[in-house]
N, C-alpha and C positions, 0 to 999 in steps of 0.2 A: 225237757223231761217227757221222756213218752206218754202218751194217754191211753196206752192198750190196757195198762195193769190199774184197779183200782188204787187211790192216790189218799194220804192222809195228810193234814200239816206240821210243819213245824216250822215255827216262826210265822213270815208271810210268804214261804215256800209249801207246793204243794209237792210231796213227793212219794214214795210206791206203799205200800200200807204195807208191807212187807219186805224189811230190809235183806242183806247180803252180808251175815258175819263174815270175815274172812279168818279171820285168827286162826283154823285148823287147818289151812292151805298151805300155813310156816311153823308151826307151830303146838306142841300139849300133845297133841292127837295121831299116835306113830301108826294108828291100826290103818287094817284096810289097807296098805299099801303105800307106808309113808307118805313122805312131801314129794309132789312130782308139779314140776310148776309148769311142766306145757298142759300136764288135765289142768291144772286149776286156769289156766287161761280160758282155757275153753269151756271153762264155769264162769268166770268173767263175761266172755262174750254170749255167752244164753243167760244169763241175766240181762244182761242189756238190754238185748233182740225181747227179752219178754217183757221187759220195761221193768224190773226189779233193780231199779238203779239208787236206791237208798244203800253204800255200801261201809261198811265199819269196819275199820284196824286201829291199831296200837305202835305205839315206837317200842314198846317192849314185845311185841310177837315177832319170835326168833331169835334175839332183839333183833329189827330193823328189817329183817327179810321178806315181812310179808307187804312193809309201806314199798321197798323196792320193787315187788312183784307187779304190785299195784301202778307204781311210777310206770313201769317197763311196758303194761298193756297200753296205757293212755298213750306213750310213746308210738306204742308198736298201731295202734289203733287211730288215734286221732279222735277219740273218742269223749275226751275229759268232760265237754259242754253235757253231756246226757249226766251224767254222775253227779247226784250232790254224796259228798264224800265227810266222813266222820271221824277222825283218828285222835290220837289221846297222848296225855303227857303226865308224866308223874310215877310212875310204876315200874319202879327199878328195880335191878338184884344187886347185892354187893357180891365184892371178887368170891365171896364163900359160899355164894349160891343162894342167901338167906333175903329176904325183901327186903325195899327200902323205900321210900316217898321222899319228892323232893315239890313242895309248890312256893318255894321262894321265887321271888322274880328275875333275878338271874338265869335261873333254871328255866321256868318258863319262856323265857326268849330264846335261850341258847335251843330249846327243845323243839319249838316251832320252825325253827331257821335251818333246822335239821330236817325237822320232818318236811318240809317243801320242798329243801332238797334231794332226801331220796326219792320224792314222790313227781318230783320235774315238775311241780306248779308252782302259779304264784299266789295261791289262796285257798284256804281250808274252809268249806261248806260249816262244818262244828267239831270247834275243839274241846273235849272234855280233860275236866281234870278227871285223871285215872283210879284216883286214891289218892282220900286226904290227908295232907299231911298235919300230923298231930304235934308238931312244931311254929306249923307257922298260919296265922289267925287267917284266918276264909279269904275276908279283906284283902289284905293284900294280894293273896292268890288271882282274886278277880279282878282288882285293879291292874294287875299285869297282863292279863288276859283283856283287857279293855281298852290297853295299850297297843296289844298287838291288834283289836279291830279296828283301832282308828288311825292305824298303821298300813291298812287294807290286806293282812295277811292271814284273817280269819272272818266271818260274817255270822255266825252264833256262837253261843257259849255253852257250853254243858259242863255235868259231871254226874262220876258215876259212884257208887257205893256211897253216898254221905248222908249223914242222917237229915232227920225233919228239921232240927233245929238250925243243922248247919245248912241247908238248901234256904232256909228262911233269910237267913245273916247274906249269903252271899247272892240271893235274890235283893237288898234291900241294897246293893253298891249298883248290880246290874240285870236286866232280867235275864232267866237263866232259859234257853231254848226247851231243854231237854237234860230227862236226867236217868245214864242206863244204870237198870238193877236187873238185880237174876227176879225171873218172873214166869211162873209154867206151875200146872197143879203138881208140880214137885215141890216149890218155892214161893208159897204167898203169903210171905216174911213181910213184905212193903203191906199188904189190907191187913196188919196186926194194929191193936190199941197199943202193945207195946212201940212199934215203931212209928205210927200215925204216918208215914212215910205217902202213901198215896192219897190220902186226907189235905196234906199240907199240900202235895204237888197241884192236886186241882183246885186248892186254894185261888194257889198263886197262878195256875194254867199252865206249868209246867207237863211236859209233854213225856210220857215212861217210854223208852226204848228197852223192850223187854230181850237182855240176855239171856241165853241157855233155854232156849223157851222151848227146848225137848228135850229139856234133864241130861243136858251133855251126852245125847243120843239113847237115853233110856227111852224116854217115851217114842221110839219110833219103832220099838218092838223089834228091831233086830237084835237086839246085843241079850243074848237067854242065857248067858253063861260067862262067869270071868274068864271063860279060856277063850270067847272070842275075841278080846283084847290084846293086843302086843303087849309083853313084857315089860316092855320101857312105856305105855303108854299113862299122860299125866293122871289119867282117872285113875288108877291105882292107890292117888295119896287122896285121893276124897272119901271122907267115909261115908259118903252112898255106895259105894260101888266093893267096900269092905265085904269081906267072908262073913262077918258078921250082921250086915245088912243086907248085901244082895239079895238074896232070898226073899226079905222082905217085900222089896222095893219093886221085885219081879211079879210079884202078886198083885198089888197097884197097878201095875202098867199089862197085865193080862186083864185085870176088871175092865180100865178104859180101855183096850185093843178088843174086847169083845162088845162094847159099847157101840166103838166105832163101824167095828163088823158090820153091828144091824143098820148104823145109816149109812153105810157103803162107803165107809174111804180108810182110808190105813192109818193106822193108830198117828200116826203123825199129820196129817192132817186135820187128825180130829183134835187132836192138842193145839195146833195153833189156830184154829179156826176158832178154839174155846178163848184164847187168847183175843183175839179179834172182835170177840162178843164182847169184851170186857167196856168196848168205848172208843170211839174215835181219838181218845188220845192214848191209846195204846198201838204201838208199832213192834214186832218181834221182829227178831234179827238173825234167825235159822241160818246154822254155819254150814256146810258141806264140801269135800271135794272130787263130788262127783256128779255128772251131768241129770243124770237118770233122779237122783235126791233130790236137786234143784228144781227139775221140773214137777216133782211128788212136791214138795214143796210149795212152791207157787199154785199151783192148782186149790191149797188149803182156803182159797179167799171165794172159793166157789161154794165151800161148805157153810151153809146157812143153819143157827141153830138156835132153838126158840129159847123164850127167857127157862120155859119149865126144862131143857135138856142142858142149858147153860148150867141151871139147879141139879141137874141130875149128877154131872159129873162132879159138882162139891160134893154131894151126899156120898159119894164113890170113893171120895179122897179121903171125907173122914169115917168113911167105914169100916179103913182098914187103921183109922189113926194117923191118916198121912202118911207122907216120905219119913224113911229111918237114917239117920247120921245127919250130921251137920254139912253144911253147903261144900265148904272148904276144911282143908287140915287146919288147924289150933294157929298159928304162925298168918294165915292167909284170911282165916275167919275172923282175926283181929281187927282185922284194919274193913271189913265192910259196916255200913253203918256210920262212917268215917265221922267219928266229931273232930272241930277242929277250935284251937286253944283262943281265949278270948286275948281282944287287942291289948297289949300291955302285960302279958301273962306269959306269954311268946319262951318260951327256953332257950 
């Protein structure tokens, strides 16, 4: 693990305090230029070389095309030892396009034994469950996953969208390393008394992998208009990015882009570097597939900001009332927050 880039934990690994989404390198995000996987390689390797080697994918982004991508560098590279790698199981579609969760233990094995293989390793840094399944009791889920680390084909355990209650249940079979949520002054659904979500995680020392930590590319102040988005792209079905909220939502993210103005760095910087302020056990996971964004990116851990500007930019968020729409569409917003059915209760 490189020591250039400052480094945070998780588990008893040290690794980049700023990870390496990949999901829009295969994946949701058509604008700019679709999928071109020789750029996105060469976003791969300047993350490396900057030591932003904490990198996160899914069996479901593409499906499967972005862990192949991923597989093909380390191949192409020889590079795997620098990488602690992230990738997730659970978050399926069915044949009609509509979601689906699967954390049976059947599932879980068959989904690991996959994911290794597209990815040409024989061992997953942290497996997260993707989304909980609201069939089948925590329990179980994490005892399969406990299986597979004492099996040597995974070394932590995560999961992402499930509530306080259920992060509780399936901390108490095994500890849980980390646990991703959407997280960025677009999204601070987890510091709610509704969801006690980050309450419970520092409890227990679970460690937040902040997704979306620039609002699905709002907070970076380039996207001023729905027409800079491709047609087919997936923010379309979000309702932030609605006719009926954009505008809103654009007014927010010009407050904090003037904010950032006066301490000199670009509105996305200054959103993950507020990110950063939050704690050493916070990690954001800024997606990109472009070299020029990645290195804007990475530079955010330069940006120092005191407790009273950390203040400021809350007072900013609710000045306008926060973000307008819901995270995800009605279908997708279901399943975050993920409870899962108590043992003996199971459907």
């Amino acid at each position: 693990m490189s020591a250039k880039y400052p480094q945070r934990k998780i588990g008893d690994d040290h690794v980049s305090a700023q990870g390496l989404g990949c999901m829009g390198m295969s994946f949701g995000y058509t604008s700019y230029g679709g999928y071109d996987d020789e750029e996105s390689a060469k976003v791969l390797t300047k993350a490396a070389d900057l030591g932003i080697t904490f990198w996160d994918t899914s069996d479901v982004y593409g499906p499967h095309t972005n862990e192949k991508l991923i597989g093909k560098w380390f191949k192409d590279t020889g590079r795997r030892k620098e990488i602690f790698l992230a990738t997730k199981f659970g978050n399926l579609r069915n044949p009609d396009g509509s979601p689906a969760v699967r954390g049976d233990k059947e599932w879980v094995h068959q989904a690991c034994d996959e994911s290794l293989q597209r990815l040409g390793i024989e061992q997953i840094d942290l497996y997260y469950q993707h989304r909980v399944d609201d069939k089948v009791p925590i329990e179980e889920t994490v005892q399969a996953m406990v299986e597979l680390k004492k099996q040597g084909k995974i070394r932590y355990l995560g999961l992402s969208e499930c509530s306080a209650a259920t992060l509780r249940r399936a901390y108490k079979i095994h500890p849980i390393a980390a646990a991703q949520m959407e997280f960025s002054p677009f999204a601070l659904e987890i510091e709610s008394e509704q969801t006690e979500f980050l309450k419970t995680a520092r409890e227990l020392g679970v460690k937040i992998v902040a997704y979306s930590p620039l609002g699905r590319g709002f907070l970076t102040g380039t996207i001023k208009s729905r027409k800079d988005l491709d047609e087919k792209d997936s923010r379309f079905n979000h309702p932030r990015f609605s006719e009926e909220n954009f505008s809103s939502n654009l007014q927010l993210v010009e407050k904090l882009g003037a904010m950032a103005k006066e301490k000199g760095c670009t509105p996305g910087e200054f959103s993950l570097a507020w990110i950063l302020a939050q704690g050493d056990d916070f990690i954001p996971i800024p997606g990109t597939k472009r070299v020029k964004y990645l290195e804007e990116n990475a530079a955010a851990v330069k940006v120092t900001l005191s407790k009273e500007e950390e203040q400021e930019i809350r007072k900013a968020v609710e000045s306008v009332g926060g973000s307008k729409g819901a995270r995800y569409p009605p279908a997708m917003l279901a399943r975050c927050f993920g409870d899962s059915p108590q043992i003996g209760t199971a459907a």
